[in-house]
C-alpha positions, 0 to 999 in steps of 0.5 A: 859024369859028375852031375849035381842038382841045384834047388833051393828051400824056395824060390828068388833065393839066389839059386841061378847065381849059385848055379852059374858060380858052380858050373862056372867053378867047374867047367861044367855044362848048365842045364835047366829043364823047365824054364816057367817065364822068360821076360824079360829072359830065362835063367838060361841066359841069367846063366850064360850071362854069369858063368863065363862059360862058352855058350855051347855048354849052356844047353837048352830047355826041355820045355821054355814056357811063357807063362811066368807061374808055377811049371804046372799052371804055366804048361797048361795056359800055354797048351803043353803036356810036360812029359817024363821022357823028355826030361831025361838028363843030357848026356855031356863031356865033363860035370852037368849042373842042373837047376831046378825051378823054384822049390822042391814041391813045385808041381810040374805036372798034375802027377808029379812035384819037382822033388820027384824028378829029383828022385827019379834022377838019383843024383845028388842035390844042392839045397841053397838056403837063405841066411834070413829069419825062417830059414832054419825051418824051411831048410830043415824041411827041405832036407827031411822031403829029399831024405824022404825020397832017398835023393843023396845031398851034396850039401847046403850052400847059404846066399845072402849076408852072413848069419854065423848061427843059421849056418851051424845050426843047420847043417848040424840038425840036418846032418848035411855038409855045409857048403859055404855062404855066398854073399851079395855082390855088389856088382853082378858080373862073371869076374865078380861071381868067379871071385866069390864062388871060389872065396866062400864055397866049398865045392862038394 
């Protein structure tokens, strides 16, 4: 079973859209195992909304919470004990895409950041970065955390409008592959992101 894992150097990066395209892309399952706020609505509709994928391969959330926080703050205002066993990932037909929330040392419990999760798992990550100014750093950072912890990279795939020099830079410092760049859409539908997706990532 292929699976990737889709994070991100930070969060409102533009991640669920890159998740959507992949798993999209790749008629893949979509899988998002801590959904921390859902008003209006989770990434798990964001993505069943993009993808074009049917709806049984939008899979549902180990834990939904309410509360729009960080997961770890976000269990314990609405009561919930996030545990380990219940985040094993989903045996599927065909490749799962998996996203994470927000950052990679977003706490999901008191003991556990989500980058350790990541290891646990073992599969291969998809850092997506920022073209804009401190991305250099907050990417390069992200990259030494996931070697850290020994979880594979798959590659870095930058969102946003083009920054020819931050996306060499990176990918040459990090030693990772470069994925591409997905740029902004001016309209935000399955047709568009298909579109783009194909046009400007390599997938991995």
């Amino acid at each position: 079973m292929t699976i990737f894992i889709v994070t991100g150097t930070d969060t409102g990066i533009g991640k669920t859209v890159f998740a959507a395209g992949l798993a999209g892309a790749l008629g893949a399952c979509y899988w998002k195992p801590i959904q921390a706020g859902v008003d209006p609505e989770g990434d798990k509709e964001t993505v069943a909304a993009l993808s074009g994928l049917p709806a049984e391969r939008i899979l549902p959330e180990a834990y939904r919470l309410a509360t729009p926080a960080s997961p770890h703050l976000a269990a314990r205002i609405d009561g919930v004990d996030i545990r380990l066993d219940r985040l094993a990932l989903p045996r599927v037909d065909g490749p799962l895409v998996v996203e994470g929330a927000g950052g990679l040392m977003v706490p999901i419990s008191e003991t556990m950041l989500m980058i350790d999760l990541f290891a646990h798992w073992g599969q291969p990550v998809i850092l997506c970065a920022r073209t804009a100014l401190g991305t250099i750093n907050h990417s390069l950072l992200s990259i030494e955390a996931l070697r850290a912890r020994d979880v594979p990279i798959a590659g870095i795939a930058f969102i946003g409008d083009e920054h020819a020099e931050n996306e060499r830079i990176i990918p040459a410092l990090g030693k990772v592959a470069a994925l591409g760049r997905l740029p902004m859409l001016a309209e935000m539908t399955p047709d568009a992101l298909a579109h783009a997706f194909a046009g400007h990532i390599n997938l991995p």
